[in-house]
C-alpha positions as CSV (number, residue, x, y, z in Angstrom):
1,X,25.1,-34.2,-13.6
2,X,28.0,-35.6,-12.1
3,X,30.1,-38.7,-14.1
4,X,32.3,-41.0,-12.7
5,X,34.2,-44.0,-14.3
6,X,35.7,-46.1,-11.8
7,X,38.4,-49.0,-13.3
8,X,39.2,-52.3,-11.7
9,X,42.2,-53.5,-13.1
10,X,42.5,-57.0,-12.0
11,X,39.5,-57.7,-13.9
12,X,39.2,-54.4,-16.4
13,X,36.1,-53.7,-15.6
14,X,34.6,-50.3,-15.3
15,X,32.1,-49.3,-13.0
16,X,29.9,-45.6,-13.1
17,X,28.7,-43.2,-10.8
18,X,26.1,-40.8,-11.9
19,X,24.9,-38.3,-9.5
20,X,22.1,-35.2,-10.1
21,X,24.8,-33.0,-8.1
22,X,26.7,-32.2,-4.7
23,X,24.4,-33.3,-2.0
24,X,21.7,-34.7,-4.5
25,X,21.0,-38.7,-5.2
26,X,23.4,-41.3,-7.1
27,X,23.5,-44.3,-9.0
28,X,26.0,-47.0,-9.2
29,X,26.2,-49.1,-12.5
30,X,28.1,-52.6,-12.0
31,X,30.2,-52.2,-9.0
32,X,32.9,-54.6,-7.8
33,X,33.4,-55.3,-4.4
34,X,36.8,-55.1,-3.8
35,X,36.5,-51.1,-4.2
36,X,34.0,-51.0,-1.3
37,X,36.3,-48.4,0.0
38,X,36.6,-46.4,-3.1
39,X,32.6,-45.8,-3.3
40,X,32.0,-45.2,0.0
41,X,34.8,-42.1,0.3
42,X,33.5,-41.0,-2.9
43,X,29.5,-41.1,-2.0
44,X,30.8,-39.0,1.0
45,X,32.7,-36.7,-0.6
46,X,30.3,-35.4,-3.7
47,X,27.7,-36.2,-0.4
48,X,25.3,-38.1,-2.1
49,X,22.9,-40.5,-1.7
50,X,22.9,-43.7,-3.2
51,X,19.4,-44.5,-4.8
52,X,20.3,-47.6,-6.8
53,X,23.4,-50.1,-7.3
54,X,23.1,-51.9,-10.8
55,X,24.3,-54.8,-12.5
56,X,23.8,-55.3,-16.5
57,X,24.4,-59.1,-15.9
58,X,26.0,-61.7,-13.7
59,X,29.5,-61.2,-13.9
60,X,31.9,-64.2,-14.5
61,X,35.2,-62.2,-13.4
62,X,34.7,-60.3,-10.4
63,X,32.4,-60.2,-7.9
64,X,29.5,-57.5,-7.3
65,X,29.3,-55.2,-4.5
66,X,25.1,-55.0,-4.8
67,X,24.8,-56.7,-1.9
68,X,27.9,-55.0,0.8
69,X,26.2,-51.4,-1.0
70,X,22.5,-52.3,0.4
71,X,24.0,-53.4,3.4
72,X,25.8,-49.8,3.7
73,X,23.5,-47.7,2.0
74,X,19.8,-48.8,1.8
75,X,19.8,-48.3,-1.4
76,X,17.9,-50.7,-4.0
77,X,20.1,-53.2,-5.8
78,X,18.9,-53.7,-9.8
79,X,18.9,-56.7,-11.9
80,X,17.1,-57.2,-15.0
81,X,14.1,-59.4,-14.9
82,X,15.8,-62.5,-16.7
83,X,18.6,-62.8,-13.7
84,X,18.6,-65.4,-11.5
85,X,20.2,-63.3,-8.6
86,X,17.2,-63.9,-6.0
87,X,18.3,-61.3,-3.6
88,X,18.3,-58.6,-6.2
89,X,15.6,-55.7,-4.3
90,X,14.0,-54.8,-7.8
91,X,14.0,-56.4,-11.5
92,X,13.4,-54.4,-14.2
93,X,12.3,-55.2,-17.6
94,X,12.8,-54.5,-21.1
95,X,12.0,-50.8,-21.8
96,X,11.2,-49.6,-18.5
97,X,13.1,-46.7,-16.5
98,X,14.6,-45.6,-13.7
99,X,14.9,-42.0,-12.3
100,X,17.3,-40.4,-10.1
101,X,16.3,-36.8,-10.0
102,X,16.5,-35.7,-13.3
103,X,18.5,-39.0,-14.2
104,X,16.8,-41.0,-16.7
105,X,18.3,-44.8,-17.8
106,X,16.1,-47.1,-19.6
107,X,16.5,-50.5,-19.4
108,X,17.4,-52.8,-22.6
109,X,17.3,-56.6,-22.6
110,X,20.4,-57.4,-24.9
111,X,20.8,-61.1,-24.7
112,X,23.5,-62.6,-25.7
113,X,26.8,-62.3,-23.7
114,X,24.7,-64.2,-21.0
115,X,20.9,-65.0,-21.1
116,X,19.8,-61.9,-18.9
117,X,22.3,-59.1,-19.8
118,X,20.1,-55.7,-20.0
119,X,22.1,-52.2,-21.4
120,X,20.7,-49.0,-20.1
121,X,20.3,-45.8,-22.0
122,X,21.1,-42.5,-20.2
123,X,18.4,-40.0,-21.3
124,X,15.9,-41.9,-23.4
125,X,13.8,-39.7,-25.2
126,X,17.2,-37.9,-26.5
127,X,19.9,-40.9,-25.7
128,X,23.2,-39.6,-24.7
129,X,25.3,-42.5,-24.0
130,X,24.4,-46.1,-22.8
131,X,26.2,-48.4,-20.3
132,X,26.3,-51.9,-22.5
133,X,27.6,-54.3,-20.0
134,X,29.7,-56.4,-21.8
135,X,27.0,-56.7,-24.9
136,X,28.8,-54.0,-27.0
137,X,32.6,-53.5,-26.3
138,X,34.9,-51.1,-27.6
139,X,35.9,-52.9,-31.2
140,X,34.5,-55.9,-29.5
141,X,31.5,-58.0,-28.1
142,X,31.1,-59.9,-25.1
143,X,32.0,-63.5,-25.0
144,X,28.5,-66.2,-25.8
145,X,29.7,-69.4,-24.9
146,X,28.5,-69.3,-21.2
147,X,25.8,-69.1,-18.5
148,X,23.3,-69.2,-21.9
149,X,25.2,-67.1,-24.1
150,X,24.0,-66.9,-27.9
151,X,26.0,-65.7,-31.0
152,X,22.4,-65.0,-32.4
153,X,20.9,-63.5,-29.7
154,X,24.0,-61.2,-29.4
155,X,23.6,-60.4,-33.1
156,X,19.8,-59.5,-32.6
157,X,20.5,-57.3,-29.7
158,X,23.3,-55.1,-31.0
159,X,21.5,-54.6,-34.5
160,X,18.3,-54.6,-33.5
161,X,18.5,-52.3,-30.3
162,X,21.9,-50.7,-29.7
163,X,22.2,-49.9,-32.8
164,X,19.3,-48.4,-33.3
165,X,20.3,-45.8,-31.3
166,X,21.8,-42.5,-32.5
167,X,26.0,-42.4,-34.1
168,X,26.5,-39.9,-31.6
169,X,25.3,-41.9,-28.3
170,X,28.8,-42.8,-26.2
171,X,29.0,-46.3,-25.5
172,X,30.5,-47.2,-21.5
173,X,31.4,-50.6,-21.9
174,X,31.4,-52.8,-18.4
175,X,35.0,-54.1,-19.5
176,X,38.6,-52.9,-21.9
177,X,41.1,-54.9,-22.2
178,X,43.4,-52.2,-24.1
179,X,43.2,-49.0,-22.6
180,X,39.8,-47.2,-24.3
181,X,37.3,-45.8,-22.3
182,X,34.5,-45.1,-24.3
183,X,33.0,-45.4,-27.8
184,X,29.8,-44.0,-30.0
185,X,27.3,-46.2,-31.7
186,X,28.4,-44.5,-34.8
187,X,32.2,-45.4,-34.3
188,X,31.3,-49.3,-33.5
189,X,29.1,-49.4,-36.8
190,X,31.5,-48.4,-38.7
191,X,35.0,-50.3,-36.9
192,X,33.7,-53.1,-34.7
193,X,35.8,-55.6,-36.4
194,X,33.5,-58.4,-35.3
195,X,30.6,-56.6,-36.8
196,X,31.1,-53.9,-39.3
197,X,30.4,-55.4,-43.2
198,X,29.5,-58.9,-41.0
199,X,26.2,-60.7,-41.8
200,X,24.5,-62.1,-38.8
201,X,26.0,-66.2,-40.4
202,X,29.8,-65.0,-40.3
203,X,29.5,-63.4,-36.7
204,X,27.9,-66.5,-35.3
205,X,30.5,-68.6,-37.1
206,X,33.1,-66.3,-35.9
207,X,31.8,-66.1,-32.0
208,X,31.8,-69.7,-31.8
209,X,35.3,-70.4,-33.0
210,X,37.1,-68.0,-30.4
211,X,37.8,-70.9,-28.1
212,X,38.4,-68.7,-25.1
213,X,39.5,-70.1,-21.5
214,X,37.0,-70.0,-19.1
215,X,37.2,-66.9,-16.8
216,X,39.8,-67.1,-13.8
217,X,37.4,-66.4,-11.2
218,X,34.1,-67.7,-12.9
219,X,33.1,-70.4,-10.2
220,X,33.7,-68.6,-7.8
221,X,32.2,-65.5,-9.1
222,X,28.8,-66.7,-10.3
223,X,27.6,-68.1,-7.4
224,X,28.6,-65.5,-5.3
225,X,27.1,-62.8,-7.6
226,X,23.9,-64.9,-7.9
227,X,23.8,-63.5,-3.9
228,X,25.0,-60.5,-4.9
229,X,28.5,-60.8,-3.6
230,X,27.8,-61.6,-0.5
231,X,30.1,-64.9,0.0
232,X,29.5,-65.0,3.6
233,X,25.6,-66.0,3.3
């Protein structure tokens, strides 16, 4: 398999590229548009074809390239079933998977950071890493005070289903603010600040007093991500 993490520095967001091989099938998971460039030179270098573009939620600070990598590709743009992105091609729901060859990701609705933020584990039936959106973050959690953010639900869902994974599966965050690239389910048991030794009252307590800005780009972002970035339509 071939791995690729892509970085967007204006809004520190990661994106990933998994492909079966040279001149086999891809995926994209939460692409930005500004980098349209970037993926297409790289799809035509490794020679791939790209089977699906995904997005684990509707992003705030950027806006998605779904839409400009349908338009380019064919391929079929990936929401989970809770988004409200009506252009998405196909919604997937909690626990169901999607192949690429011998690419495996399971989908995981992880509420929480936003009301319809799905994780997806690489390799189910043995999990090797997971791609957590902004649900898990390296020594951190996403932000629940938006577009029907919960404390609790974000609680639920790491405890309940990322962490219920194996130590060793790598966490790919969609977003680091400080340099990191990836994690383990182990590592964030044991360090998350926000979560290690917490009880579910004191990380509610805690979410809801961060008193964070809005994003910069958040309305303009949302709407055009709810047409998956395509501003023009």
């Amino acid at each position: 398999m071939i791995f690729k993490q892509l970085f967007d520095s204006s809004s520190s967001t990661y994106t990933y590229l998994l492909a079966t091989a040279h001149g086999g099938k891809a995926l994209l998971i939460d692409p930005v548009k500004e980098h349209m460039d970037q993926y297409r030179q790289l799809l035509a270098e490794l020679d791939v074809e790209l089977v699906y573009a995904i997005d684990t939620h509707t992003h705030a600070d950027h806006i998605t390239a779904l839409g400009d990598l349908r338009d380019m590709t064919g391929c079929i743009t990936i929401m989970g079933d809770q988004s409200k992105a009506a252009c998405v091609s196909q919604y997937v729901k909690d626990g169901e998977r999607l192949s690429v060859g011998d690419i495996c990701l399971q989908a995981l609705y992880t509420p929480g950071h936003t009301h319809e933020s799905f994780c997806f584990v690489l390799n189910p039936d043995q999990p090797v890493a997971v791609f957590t959106g902004d649900a898990l973050l390296i020594r951190g959690t996403g932000r629940t005070d938006f577009q029907g953010g919960d404390a609790g639900q974000s609680w639920d869902s790491i405890m309940q289903k990322l962490f219920s994974l194996p130590d060793h599966t790598v966490v790919y965050p969609a977003h680091d603010y400080k340099g990191c690239t990836s994690s383990t389910i182990g590592d964030e048991k044991r360090l998350n600040p926000r979560l290690a030794g917490k009880t579910r009252e004191e990380y509610i307590e805690t979410m809801n007093a961060l008193n964070l800005p809005s994003p910069k780009m958040m309305d303009v972002a949302v709407p055009a991500n709810l047409a998956c970035g395509q501003t023009d339509r």
